[in-house]
Steps between C-alpha positions, in 0.01 A plus 500: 500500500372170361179565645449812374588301114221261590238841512300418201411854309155509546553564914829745389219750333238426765729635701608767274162576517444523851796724581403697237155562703694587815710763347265641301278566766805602731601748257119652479378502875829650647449792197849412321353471198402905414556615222843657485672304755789263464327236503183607309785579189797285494321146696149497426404668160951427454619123575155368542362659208798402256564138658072441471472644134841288343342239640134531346699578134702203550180300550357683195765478320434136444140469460470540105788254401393217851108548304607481148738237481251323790214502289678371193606206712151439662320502141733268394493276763134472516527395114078566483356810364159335683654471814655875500159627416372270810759633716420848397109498530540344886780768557263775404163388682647405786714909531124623389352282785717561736471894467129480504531360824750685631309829426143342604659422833668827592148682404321276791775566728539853484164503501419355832752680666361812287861665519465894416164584665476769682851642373607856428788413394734808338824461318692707260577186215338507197473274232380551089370202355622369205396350189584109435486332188167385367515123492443505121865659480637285732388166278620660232836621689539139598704453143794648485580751205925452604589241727802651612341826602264257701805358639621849564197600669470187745120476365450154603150456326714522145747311604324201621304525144821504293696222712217293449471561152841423433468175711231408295722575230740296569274178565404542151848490356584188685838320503698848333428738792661230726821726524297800558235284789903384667571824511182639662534255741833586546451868596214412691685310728765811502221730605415328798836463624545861487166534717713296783762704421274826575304336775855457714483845580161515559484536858689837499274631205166403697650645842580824274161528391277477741740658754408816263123422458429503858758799586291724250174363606291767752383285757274759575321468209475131570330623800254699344369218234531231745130414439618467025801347611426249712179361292736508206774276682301282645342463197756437245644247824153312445538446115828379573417258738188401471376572152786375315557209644152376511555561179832329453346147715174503313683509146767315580539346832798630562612547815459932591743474805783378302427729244468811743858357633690475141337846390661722805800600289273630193270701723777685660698576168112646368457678831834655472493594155099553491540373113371187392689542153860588702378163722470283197844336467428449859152260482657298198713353695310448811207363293757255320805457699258491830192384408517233251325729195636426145691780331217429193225586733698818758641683214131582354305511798769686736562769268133521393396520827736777608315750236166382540431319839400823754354348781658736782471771240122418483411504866679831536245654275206322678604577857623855358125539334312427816752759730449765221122430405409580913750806521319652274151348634456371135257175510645272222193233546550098370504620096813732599668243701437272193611754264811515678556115521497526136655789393809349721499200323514605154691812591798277638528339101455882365753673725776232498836617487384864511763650763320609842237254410364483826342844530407526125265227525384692850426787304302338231258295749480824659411637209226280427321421847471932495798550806724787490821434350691720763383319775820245390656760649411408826656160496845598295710568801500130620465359140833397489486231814178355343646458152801308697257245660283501218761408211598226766158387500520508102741252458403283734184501251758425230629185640184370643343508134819344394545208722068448406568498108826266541317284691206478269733426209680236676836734507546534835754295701340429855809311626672835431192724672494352797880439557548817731916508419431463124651802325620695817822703410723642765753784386780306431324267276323819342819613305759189581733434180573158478867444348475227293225670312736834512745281337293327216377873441865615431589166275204544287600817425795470437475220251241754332790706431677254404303413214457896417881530462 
């Protein structure tokens, strides 16, 4: 019993995770899972679906107030309007960098392997394209007209405008919004605790969820785009490993195995989930609790990221470009390749927080390198595996980026980074109530009362 105690959380949802594999696929090759059956209705799309989905809103759930009241706190703390703009500027060339990249590299790989010659590939899917915002309205979108319908809407580009505003604010009234900066601080700290408190369960949610990803999935079809597939895997797998943290040692010299070790937990919560908004709450506090990033820097750059940083989102439309440009023996040439490069980049600042925003920016590089729009169509019925890996992929582009700009600024705790117990929670100490403080709760209240009566 003690031993199990000592299980820090982070190898509870790895192994959430990998029983979740095995009965997924259980379910799926020994044909439980049709559609009708016991288990297709009351386990799968019943248990699983309802454990997996309280879950994600529980993670949601906190990722406007943990931003808000985490922004506040990092604008005041950094107490410099120029260093805010400094961290913002790296922040943002270093997500546009790494996406060029990212993009540039899955072009050349699906290239060699020249995935999709040669196929006749049928299916019944379809797909419409649809229209995103022109970037014009997005700038202009980026101010809120009502904050609280921002709020409301969990559009994170307004939000991290207004709770940086009002941060700014508040450096310029000084000494009077002390009582308001305690009290930011204050909730701040209240947010977090409530991520342990929703991380404790965490291995049940993530053996939920991908226990129904996999059960639904047609291996068959997995079969039959082996060839998109496995270019796309392996490579999203070399951005990962090789891209970003070349990246990571030549900006910052810090160490990319100890990073890859600390950032397990985040890439299973965005694999499960396959949202890197829901996964937020998530990479604050492995970027801060883990890694040794100050609040001031994370709670711009992690919440930025997560709406604007697409790497894995990026190399599925490069690798998906390639596999569709030779199905339909369509010869892009080096300006279409280029064309798509950049239409990715600047696409992933005009699409952000559009819902589905994956295939919308598909459709418009489509759209502009002359490919049919249907041919998305061909590549929907394993879409939903990719976006998994690829959202894990995204915020592991999230924290790289952060751990570079903290380190740059000087706001970066090493000691911390490359302490490998720093930060690790079991379940216990996820939601443990200590007494005393139970206690100095109840007095304090009561003695408000008190003074009421």
């Amino acid at each position: 019993m003690s031993k199990e105690k000592k299980m820090s959380l982070t190898v509870k949802v790895l192994l959430g995770m990998a029983l979740g594999i095995i009965t997924g696929l259980i379910i799926n090759l020994a044909g439980l899972n049709e559609p009708g059956s016991f288990i297709n209705v009351y386990i799968v799309n019943g248990l699983f679906h309802v454990v997996g989905k309280m879950f994600v809103n529980a993670l949601k759930m906190l990722v406007v107030p943990l931003v808000f009241f985490s922004l506040i706190c990092g604008v005041c703390g950094i107490g410099n309007i120029k260093m805010l703009g400094r961290v913002g500027g790296k922040a943002f060339a270093l997500y546009m960098l790494t996406t060029a990249v990212a993009i540039a590299t899955a072009i050349a790989i699906a290239a060699f392997f020249n995935i999709g010659h040669g196929m006749n590939q049928v299916t019944d899917a379809t797909f419409a394209g649809k229209e995103s915002p022109p970037l014009t309205q997005v700038l202009i979108d980026i101010i809120p007209n009502n904050p609280i319908a921002a709020m409301a809407d969990g559009n994170m580009l307004q939000i991290i405008f207004f709770a940086i505003l009002v941060g700014i604010s508040m450096l310029m009234v000084g000494r009077k919004a002390k009582g308001f900066i305690a009290g930011a601080e204050v909730a701040n700290e209240i947010m977090m605790k409530m991520v342990n408190i929703i991380m404790a369960v965490a291995p049940y949610a993530v053996f939920a969820l991908i226990a129904k990803a996999v059960a639904n999935l047609g291996l068959g079809l997995l079969t039959s785009l082996a060839g998109y597939v496995g270019v796309l895997v392996g490579s999203l797998m070399f951005h990962l490993f090789i891209t970003l943290m070349v990246v990571l040692w030549v900006f910052s010299r810090l160490s990319p195995k100890m990073f890859l070790k600390k950032i397990r937990n985040v890439q299973v919560f965005a694999f499960s989930t396959a949202s890197s908004n829901a996964t937020i709450p998530v990479t604050m506090r492995t970027v801060t609790d883990r890694m040794g990033v100050d609040n001031s820097v994370a709670s711009f750059t992690v919440p930025f990221g997560a709406t604007i940083n697409m790497d894995g989102t990026a190399i599925m439309q490069g690798v998906a470009t390639v596999f569709i440009a030779n199905v339909y023996n369509v010869d892009l040439g080096i300006t279409g390749y280029l064309t798509v490069i950049l239409m990715s980049v600047l696409a992933s600042i005009g699409t952000a927080g559009v819902p589905g925003v994956g295939l919308i920016m598909l459709s418009m590089v489509f759209t502009q390198v002359g490919l049919p729009v249907e041919g998305i169509g061909l590549v929907l019925g394993v879409d939903r595996l990719m976006d998994m890996i690829r959202t894990a992929v995204n915020v592991s582009g999230d924290a790289t980026v952060s751990c570079i700009v903290a380190k740059s600024e000087k706001k970066l705790d090493v000691d911390v980074y490359y302490d490998p117990d720093a930060g690790v929670l079991t379940t216990d100490e996820a939601i443990k109530l200590d007494e005393n403080v139970e206690r100095e709760v109840a007095e304090l209240v009561k003695q408000v009362k008190s003074k009421e009566d």
